[in-house]
VOPAGU-2260 file (C-alpha; in pm, 1 decimal, decimal comma):
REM VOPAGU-2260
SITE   aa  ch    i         X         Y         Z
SITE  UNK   A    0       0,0       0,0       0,0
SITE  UNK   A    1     287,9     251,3      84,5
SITE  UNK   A    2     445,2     168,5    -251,3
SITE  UNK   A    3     102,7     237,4    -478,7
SITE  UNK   A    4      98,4     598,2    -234,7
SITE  UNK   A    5     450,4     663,3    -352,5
SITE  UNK   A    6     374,2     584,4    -715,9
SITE  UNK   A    7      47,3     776,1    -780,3
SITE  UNK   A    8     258,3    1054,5    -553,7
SITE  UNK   A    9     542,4    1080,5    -815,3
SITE  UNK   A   10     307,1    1016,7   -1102,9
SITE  UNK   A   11      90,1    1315,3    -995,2
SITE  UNK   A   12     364,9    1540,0    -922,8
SITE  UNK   A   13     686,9    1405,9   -1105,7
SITE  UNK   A   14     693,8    1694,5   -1326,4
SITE  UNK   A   15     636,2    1976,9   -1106,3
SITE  UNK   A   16     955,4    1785,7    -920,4
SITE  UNK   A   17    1125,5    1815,8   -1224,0
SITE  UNK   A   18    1076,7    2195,6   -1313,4
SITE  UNK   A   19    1175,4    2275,8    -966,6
SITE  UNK   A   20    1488,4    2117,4   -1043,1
SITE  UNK   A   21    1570,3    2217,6   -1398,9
SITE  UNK   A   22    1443,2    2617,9   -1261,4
SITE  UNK   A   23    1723,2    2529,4    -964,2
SITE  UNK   A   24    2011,2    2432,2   -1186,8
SITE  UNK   A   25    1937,7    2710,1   -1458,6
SITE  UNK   A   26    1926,1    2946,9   -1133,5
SITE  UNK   A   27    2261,1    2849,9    -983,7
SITE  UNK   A   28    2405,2    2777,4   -1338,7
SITE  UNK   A   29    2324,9    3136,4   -1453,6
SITE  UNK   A   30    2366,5    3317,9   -1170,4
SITE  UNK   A   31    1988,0    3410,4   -1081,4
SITE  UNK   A   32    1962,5    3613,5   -1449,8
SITE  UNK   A   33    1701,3    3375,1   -1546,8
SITE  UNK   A   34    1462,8    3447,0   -1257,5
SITE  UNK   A   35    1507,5    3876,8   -1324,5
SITE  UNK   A   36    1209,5    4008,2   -1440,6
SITE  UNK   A   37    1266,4    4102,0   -1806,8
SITE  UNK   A   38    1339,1    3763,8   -1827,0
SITE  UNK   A   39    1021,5    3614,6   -1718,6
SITE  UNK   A   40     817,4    3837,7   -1932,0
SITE  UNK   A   41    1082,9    3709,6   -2245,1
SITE  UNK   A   42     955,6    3334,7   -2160,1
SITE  UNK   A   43     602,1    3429,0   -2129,1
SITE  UNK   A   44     619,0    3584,6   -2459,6
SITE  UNK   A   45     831,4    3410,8   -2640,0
SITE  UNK   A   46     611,2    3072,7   -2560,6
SITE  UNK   A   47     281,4    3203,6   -2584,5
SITE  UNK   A   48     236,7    2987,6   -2887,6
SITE  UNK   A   49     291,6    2707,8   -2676,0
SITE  UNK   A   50      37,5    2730,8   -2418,3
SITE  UNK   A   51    -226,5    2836,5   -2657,4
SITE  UNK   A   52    -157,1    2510,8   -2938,0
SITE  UNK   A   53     -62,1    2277,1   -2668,3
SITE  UNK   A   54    -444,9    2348,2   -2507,2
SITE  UNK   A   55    -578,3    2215,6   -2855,8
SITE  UNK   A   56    -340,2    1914,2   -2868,5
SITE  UNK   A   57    -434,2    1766,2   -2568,7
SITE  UNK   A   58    -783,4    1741,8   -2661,2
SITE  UNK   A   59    -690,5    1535,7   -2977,3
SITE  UNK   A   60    -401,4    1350,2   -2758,2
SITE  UNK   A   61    -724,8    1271,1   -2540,9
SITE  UNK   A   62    -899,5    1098,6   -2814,8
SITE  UNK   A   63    -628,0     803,9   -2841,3
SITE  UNK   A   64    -287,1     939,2   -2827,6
SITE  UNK   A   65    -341,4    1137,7   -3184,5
SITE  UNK   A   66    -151,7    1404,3   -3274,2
SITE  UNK   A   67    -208,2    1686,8   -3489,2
SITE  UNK   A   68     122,1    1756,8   -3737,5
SITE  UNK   A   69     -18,5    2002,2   -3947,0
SITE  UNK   A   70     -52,7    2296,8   -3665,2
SITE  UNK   A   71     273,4    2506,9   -3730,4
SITE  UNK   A   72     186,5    2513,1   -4099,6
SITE  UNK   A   73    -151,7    2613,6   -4004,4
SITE  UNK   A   74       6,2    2926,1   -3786,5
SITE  UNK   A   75     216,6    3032,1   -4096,5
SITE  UNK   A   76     -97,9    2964,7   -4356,9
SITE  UNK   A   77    -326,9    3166,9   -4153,6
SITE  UNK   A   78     -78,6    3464,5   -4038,1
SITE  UNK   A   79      -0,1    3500,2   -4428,5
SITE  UNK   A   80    -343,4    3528,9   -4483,3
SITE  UNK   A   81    -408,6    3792,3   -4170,0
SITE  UNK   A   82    -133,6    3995,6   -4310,1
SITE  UNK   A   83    -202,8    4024,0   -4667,7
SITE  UNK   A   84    -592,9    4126,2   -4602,5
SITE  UNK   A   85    -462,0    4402,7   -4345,7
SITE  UNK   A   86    -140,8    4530,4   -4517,5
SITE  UNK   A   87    -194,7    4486,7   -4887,8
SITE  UNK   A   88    -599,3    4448,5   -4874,9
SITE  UNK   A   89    -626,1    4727,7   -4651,4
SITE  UNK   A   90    -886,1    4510,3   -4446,9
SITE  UNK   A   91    -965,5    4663,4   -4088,3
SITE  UNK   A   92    -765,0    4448,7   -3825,1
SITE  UNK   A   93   -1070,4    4335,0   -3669,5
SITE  UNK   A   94   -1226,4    4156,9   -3967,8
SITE  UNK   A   95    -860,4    4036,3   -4087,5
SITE  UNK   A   96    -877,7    3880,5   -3697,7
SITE  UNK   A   97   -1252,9    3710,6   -3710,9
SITE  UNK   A   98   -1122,4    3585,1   -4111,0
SITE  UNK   A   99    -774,7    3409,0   -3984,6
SITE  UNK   A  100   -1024,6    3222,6   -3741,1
SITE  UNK   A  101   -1229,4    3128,5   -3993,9
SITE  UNK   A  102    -973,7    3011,0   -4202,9
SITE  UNK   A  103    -818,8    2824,1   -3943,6
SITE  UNK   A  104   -1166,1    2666,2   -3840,0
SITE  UNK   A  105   -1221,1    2560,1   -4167,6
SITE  UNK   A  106    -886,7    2420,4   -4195,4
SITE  UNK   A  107    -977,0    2224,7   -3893,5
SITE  UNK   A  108   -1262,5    2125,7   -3977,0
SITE  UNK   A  109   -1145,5    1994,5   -4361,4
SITE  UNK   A  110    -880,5    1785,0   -4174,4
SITE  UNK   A  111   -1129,6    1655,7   -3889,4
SITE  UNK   A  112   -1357,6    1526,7   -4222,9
SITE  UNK   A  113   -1119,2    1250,7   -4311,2
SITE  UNK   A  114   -1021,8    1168,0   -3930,7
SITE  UNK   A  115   -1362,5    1176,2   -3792,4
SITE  UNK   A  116   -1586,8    1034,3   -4085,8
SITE  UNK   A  117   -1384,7     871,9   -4288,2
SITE  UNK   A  118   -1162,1     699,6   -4064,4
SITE  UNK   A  119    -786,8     807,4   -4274,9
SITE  UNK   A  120    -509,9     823,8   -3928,5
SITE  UNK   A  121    -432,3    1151,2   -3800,0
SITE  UNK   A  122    -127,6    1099,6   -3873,2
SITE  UNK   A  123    -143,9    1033,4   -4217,2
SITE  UNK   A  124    -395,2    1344,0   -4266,7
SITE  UNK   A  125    -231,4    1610,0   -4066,4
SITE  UNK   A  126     100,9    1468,5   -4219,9
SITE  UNK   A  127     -34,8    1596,7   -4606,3
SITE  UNK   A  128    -168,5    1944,0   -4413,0
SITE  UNK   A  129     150,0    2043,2   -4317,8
SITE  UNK   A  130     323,6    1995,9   -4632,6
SITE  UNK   A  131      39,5    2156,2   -4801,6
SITE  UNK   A  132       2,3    2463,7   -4587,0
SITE  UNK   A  133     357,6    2540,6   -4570,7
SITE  UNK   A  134     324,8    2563,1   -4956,9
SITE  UNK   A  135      48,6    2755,7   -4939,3
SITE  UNK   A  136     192,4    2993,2   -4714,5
SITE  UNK   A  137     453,7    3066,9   -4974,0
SITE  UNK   A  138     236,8    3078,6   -5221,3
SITE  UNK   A  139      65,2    3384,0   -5053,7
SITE  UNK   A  140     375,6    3527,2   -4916,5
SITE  UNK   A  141     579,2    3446,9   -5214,5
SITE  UNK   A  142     829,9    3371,6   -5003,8
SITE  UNK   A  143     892,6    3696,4   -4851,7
SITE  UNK   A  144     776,7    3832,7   -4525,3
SITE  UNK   A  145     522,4    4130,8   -4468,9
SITE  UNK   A  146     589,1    4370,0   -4200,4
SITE  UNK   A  147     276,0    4510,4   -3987,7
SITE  UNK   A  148     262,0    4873,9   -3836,1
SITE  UNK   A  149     199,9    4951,7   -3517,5
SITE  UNK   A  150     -71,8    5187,7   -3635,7
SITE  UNK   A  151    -311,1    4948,8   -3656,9
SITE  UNK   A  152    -364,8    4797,2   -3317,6
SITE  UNK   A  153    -288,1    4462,5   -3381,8
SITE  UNK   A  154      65,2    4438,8   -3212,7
SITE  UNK   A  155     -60,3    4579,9   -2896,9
SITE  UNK   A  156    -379,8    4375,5   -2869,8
SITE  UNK   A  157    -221,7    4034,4   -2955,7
SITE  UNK   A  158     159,0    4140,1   -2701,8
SITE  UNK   A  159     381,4    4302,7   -2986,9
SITE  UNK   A  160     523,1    4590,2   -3037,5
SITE  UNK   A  161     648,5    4858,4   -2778,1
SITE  UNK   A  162     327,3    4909,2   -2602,6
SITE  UNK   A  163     170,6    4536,6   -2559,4
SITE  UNK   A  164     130,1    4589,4   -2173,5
SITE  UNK   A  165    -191,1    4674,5   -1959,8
SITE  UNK   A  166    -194,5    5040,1   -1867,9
SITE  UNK   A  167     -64,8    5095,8   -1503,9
SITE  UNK   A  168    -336,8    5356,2   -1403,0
SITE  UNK   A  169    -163,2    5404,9   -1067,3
SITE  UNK   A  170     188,6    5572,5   -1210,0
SITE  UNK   A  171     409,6    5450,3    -947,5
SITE  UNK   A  172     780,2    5454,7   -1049,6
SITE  UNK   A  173     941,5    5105,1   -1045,6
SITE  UNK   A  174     649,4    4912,8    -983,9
SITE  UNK   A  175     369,5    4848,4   -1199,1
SITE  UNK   A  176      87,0    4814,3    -904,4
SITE  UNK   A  177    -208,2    4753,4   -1152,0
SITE  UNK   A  178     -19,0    4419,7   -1254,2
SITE  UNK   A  179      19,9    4296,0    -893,6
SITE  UNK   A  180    -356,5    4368,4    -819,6
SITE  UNK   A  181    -425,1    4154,1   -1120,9
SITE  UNK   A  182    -241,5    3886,4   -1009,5
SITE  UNK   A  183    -393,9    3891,4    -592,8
SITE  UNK   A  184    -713,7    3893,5    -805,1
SITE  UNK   A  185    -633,3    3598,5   -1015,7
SITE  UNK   A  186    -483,6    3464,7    -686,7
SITE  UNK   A  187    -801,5    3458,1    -492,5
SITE  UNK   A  188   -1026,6    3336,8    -771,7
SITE  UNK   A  189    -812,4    3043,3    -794,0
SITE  UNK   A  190    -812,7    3007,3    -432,3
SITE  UNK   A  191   -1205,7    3029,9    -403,6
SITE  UNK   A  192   -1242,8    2767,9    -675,9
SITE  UNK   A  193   -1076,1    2517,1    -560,7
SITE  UNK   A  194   -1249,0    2528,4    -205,9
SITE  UNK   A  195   -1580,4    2542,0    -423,9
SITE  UNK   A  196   -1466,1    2268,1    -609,9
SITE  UNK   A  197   -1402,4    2053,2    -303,4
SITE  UNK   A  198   -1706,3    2154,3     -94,1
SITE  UNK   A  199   -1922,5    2029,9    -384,1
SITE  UNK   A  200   -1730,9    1708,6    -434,6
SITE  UNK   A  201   -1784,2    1637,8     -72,6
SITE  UNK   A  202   -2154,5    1750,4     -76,8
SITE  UNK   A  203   -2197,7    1471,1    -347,4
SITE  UNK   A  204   -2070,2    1218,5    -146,2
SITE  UNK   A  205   -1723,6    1176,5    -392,4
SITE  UNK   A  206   -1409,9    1079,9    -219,0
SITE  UNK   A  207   -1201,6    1439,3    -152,5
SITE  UNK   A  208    -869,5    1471,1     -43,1
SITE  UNK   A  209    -731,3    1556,6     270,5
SITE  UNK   A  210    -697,9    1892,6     354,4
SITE  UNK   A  211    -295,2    1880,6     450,1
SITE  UNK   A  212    -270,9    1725,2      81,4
SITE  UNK   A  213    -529,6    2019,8     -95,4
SITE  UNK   A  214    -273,2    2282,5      88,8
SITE  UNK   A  215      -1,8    2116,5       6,9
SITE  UNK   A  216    -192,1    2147,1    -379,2
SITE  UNK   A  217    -291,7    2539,1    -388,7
SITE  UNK   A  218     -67,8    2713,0    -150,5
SITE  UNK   A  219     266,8    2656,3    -406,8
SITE  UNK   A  220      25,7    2707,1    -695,2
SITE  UNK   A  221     -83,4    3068,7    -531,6
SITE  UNK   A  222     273,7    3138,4    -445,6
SITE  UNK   A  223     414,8    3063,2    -762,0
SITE  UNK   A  224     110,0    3319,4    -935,1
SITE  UNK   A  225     210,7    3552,2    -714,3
SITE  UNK   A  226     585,2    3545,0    -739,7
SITE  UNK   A  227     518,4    3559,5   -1137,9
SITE  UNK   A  228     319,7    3869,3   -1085,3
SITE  UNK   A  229     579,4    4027,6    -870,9
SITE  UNK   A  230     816,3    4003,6   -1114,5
SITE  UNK   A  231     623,9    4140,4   -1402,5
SITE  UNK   A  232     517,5    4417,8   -1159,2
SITE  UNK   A  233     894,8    4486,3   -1156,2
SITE  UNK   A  234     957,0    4494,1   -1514,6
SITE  UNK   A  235     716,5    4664,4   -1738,6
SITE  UNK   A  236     338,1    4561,3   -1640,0
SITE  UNK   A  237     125,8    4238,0   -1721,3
SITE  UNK   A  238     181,6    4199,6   -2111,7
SITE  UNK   A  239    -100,0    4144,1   -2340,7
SITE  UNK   A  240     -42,4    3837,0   -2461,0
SITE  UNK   A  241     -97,7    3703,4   -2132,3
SITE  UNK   A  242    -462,8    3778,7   -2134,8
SITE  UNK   A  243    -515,7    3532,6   -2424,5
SITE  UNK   A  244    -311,3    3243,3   -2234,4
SITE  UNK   A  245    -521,9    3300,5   -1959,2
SITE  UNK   A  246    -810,5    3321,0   -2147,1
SITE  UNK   A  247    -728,9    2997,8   -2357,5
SITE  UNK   A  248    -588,3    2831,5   -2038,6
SITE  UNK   A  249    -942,6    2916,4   -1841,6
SITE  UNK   A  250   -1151,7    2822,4   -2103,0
SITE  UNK   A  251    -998,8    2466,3   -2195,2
SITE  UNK   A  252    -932,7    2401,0   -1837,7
SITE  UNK   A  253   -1315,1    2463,8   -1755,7
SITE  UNK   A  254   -1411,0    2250,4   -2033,6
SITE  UNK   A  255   -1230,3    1918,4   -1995,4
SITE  UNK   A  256   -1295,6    1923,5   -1614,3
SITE  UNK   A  257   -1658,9    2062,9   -1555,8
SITE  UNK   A  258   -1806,2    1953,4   -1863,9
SITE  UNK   A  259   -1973,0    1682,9   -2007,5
SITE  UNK   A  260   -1828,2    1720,0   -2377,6
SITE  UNK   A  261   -1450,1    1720,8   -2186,5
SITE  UNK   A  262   -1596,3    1352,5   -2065,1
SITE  UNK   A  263   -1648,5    1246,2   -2369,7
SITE  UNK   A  264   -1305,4    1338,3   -2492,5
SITE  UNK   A  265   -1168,0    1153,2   -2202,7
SITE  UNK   A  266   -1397,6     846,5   -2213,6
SITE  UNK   A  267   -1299,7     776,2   -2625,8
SITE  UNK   A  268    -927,6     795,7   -2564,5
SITE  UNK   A  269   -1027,3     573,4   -2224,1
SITE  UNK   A  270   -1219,8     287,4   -2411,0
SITE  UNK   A  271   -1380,1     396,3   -2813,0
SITE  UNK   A  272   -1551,9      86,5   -2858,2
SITE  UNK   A  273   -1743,4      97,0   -2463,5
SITE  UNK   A  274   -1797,0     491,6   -2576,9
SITE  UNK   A  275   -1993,8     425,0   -2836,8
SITE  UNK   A  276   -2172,3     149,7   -2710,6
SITE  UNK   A  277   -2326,1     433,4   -2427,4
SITE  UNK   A  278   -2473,7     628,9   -2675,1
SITE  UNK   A  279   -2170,1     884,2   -2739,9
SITE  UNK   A  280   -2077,5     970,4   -3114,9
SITE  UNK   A  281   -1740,1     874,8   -3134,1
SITE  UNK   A  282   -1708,3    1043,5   -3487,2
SITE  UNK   A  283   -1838,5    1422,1   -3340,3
SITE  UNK   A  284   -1615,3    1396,3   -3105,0
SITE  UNK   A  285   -1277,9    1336,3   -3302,4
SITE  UNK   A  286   -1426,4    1604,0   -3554,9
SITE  UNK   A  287   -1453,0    1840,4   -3242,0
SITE  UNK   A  288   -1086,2    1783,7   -3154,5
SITE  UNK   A  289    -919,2    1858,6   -3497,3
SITE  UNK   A  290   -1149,0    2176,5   -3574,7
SITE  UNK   A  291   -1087,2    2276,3   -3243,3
SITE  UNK   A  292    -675,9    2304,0   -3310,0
SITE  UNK   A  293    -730,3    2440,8   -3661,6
SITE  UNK   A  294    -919,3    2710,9   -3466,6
SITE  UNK   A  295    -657,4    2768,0   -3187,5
SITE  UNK   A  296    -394,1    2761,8   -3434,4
SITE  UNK   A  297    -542,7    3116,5   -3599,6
SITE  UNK   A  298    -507,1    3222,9   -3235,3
SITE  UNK   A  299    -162,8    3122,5   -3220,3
SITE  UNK   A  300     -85,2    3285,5   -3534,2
SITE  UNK   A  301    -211,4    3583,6   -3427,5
SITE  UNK   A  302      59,0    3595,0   -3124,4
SITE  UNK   A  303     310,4    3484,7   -3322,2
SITE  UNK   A  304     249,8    3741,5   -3556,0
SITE  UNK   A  305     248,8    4033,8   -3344,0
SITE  UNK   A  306     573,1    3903,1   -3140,7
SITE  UNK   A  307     754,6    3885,9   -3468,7
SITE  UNK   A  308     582,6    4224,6   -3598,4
SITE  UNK   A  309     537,9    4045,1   -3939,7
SITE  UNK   A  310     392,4    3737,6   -4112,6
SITE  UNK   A  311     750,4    3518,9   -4249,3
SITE  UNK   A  312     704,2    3205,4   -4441,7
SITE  UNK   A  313     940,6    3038,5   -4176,2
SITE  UNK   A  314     663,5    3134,0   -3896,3
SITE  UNK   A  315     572,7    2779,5   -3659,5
SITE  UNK   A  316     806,1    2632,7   -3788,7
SITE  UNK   A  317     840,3    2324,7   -3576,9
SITE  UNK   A  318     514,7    2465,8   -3368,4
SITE  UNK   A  319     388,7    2155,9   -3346,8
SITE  UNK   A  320     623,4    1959,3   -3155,1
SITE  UNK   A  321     663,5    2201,5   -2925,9
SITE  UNK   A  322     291,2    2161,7   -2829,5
SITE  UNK   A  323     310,9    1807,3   -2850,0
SITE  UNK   A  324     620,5    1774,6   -2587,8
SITE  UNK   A  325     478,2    2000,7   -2370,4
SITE  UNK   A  326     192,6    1795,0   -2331,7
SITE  UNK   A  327     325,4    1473,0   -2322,7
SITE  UNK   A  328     586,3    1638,8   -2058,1
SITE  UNK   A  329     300,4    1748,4   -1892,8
SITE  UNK   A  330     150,6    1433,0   -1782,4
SITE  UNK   A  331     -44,7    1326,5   -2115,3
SITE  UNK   A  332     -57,4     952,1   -2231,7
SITE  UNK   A  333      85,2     814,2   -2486,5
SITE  UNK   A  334    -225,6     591,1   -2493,5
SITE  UNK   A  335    -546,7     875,3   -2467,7
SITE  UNK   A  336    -788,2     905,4   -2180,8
SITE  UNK   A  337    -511,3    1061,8   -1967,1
SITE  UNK   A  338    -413,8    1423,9   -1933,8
SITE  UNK   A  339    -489,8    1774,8   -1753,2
SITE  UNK   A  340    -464,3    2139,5   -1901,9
SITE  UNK   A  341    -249,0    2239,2   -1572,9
SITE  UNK   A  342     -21,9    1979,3   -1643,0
SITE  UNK   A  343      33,5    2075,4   -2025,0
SITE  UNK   A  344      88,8    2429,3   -1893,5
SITE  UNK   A  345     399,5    2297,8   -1638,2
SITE  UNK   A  346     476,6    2106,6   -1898,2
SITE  UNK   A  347     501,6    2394,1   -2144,7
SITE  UNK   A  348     672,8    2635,4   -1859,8
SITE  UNK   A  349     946,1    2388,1   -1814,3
SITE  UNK   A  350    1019,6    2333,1   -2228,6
SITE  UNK   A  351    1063,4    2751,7   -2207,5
SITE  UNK   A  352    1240,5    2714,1   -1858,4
SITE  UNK   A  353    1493,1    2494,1   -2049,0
SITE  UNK   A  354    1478,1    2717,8   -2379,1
SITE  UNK   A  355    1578,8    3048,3   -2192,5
SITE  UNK   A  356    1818,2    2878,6   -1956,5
SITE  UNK   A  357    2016,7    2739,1   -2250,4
SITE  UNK   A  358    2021,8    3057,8   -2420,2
SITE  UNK   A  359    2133,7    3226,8   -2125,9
SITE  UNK   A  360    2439,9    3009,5   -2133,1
SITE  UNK   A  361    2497,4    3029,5   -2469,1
SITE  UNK   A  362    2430,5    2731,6   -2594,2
SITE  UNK   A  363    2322,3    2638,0   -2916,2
SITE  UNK   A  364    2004,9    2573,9   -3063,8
SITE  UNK   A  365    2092,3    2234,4   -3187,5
SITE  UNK   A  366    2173,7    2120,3   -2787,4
SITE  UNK   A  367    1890,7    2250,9   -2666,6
SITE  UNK   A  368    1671,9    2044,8   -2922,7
SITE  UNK   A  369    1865,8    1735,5   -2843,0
SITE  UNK   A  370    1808,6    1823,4   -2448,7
SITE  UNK   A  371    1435,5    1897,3   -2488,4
SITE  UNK   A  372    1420,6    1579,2   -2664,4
SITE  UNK   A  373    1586,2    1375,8   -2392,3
SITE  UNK   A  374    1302,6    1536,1   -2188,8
SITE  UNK   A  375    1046,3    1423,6   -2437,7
SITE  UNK   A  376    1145,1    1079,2   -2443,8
SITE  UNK   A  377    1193,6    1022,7   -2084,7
SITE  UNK   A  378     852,5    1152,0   -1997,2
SITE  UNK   A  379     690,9     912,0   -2233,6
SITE  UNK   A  380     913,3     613,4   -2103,8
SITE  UNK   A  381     804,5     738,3   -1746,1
SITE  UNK   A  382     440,7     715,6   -1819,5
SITE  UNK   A  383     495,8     357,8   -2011,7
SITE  UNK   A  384     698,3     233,2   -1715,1
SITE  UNK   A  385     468,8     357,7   -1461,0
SITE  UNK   A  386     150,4     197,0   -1639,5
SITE  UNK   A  387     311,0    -136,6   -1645,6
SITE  UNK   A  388     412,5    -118,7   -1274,2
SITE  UNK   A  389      46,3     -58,9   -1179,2
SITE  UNK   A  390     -88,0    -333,5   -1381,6
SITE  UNK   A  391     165,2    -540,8   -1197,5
SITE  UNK   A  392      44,5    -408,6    -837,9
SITE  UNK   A  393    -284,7    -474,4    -956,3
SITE  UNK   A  394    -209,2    -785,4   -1039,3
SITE  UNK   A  395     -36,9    -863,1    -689,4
């Protein structure tokens, strides 16, 4: 019994372990520069992408392990098409905006046709999509990049530019206080949900846990918002981009914990065949999943665009396995029917932890892929190994 409390232990928390430790070596091997707060707002930035495509990727990991290929073509497709309606169209930003979601919907939802209904692998079909779409996005581009002007709005609203920060309407000098009240707000709304949470799973009768282990759960989760917050505060604000991570984060975390479609996504990757036998349409639900990441794909473009101040042809390049490691690294099976949003978000902080650490030290791009990599793989062996030694306990 003290072994099985020890495994579920380090297979519920393993990775928040880990980033402590990776965040503890990159602190002591850089001398603290990675924890100063210019540098925190660089990783929030500068992986945006990543918590807003990883959000969509676990809900088709969900369905079975799936994965969608195709999404960093998707983010260079749809920011070409963004940027040619609002620079050489002259289209108003906000109707270039609502088009590169519909374009990236319907890009989805193409895709999701010949997963969901006609039964072609995932990774066969998202496999063609990003070949396709990176040809496509030359094709529009013709293979040169288009700049965007600040003018327009669309930097600031989507965290480029010089001015992508929330407004300190306070003025104090050195510390942006209308940041840190955001972040004691965000604080306590976190806090108050997860006490509402647990009151209503006791009030049904469900099995809660113990309050030294809930405190042990929210207190380094509050501290850790908090500590963020403090450091923006100290730099220049809360930047813009975080609103849509939070947003994204929010929203996808509501859904595939306090709703019955996030079941369903759950209960497919868990057992297809028992799934549909209950009544559930198998089919909707993988169609869901794929539109769904053609959809937050256009979002993702929309970041990148704005952090790069220009659509490129090169843009996501590699996008996708990005939001793939970070949510296998995040807790995610390998097998479906197994994964959190708050894990693919530690698992996305500690892919940037490891990202900015590296560059820090100066080390080259091609290490740092082979280290986040090493990461990959050994989370994926870790959730393989630890599947087999319960099956063996059960067993016993």
């Amino acid at each position: 019994m003290g072994e099985n409390k020890t495994a579920v232990f380090l297979k519920k928390y393993a990775m928040i372990i880990v980033l402590f430790c990776v965040l503890g070596l990159f602190t002591g091997l850089t001398g603290g520069n990675i924890l100063l707060p210019m540098n925190i707002t660089s990783l929030i930035s500068q992986n945006a992408y990543v918590f807003i495509l990883a959000a969509g990727m676990l809900l088709c990991i969900l369905t079975g392990g799936n994965i969608d290929l195709s999404v960093g073509s998707i983010v260079c497709f749809t920011g070409a098409i963004g940027a040619t309606l609002m620079v050489k169209q002259g289209w108003n930003p906000v109707l270039a905006v609502i088009a590169m979601a519909i374009v990236g919907a319907l890009i989805g939802a193409f895709q999701a046709f010949w997963i969901a209904y006609v039964r072609i692998p995932p990774f066969i079909v998202t496999l063609a999509g990003m070949l396709a779409f990176r040809g496509l996005s030359n094709v529009v581009l013709d293979a040169t990049s288009i700049p965007l002007s600040e003018e327009t709005g669309f930097l600031k609203v989507f965290g480029g530019g010089r001015e992508c920060y929330v407004p300190d309407v306070f003025g104090i000098e050195g510390f942006n206080l209308t940041c840190f009240l955001i972040g004691v707000i965000a604080t306590v709304i976190y806090i108050i949900l997860q006490i509402k949470s647990r009151v209503a799973r006791k009030k049904k009768g469900y099995e809660a846990e113990k309050m030294s282990a809930f405190l042990l759960k929210i207190i380094p989760v509050a501290a850790a918002i908090m500590w963020i917050i403090t450091e923006l505060s100290l730099d220049r604000g809360f930047p813009t981009v975080l609103i849509w991570i939070m947003a994204v984060v929010l929203i996808y975390g509501y859904i595939t914990s306090n709703t019955v479609t996030g079941r369903t996504f759950y209960a497919v990757g868990g057992n297809e065949k028992a799934t549909k036998l209950s009544g559930i349409n198998t089919n909707k639900v993988y169609f869901l999943a794929y539109t769904n990441m053609g959809l937050l794909s256009a979002v993702a473009a929309m970041v990148t665009m704005a952090r790069l101040s220009s659509a490129q042809p090169t843009a996501g390049n590699q996008y996708e396995m990005d939001a793939i490691g970070a949510c296998f690294i995040g807790g995610a099976s390998a097998y479906g029917g197994i994964g959190t949003v708050p894990g693919v978000i530690i698992g996305a902080i500690l892919m940037g932890v490891i990202n900015m650490g590296m560059f820090l030290l100066g080390v080259s791009q091609d290490w740092c892929k082979v280290v986040k990599g090493a990461v990959l793989l050994a989370a994926v062996i870790f959730d393989v190994v630890s599947k087999r030694g319960g099956k063996l306990i059960a067993k016993n």
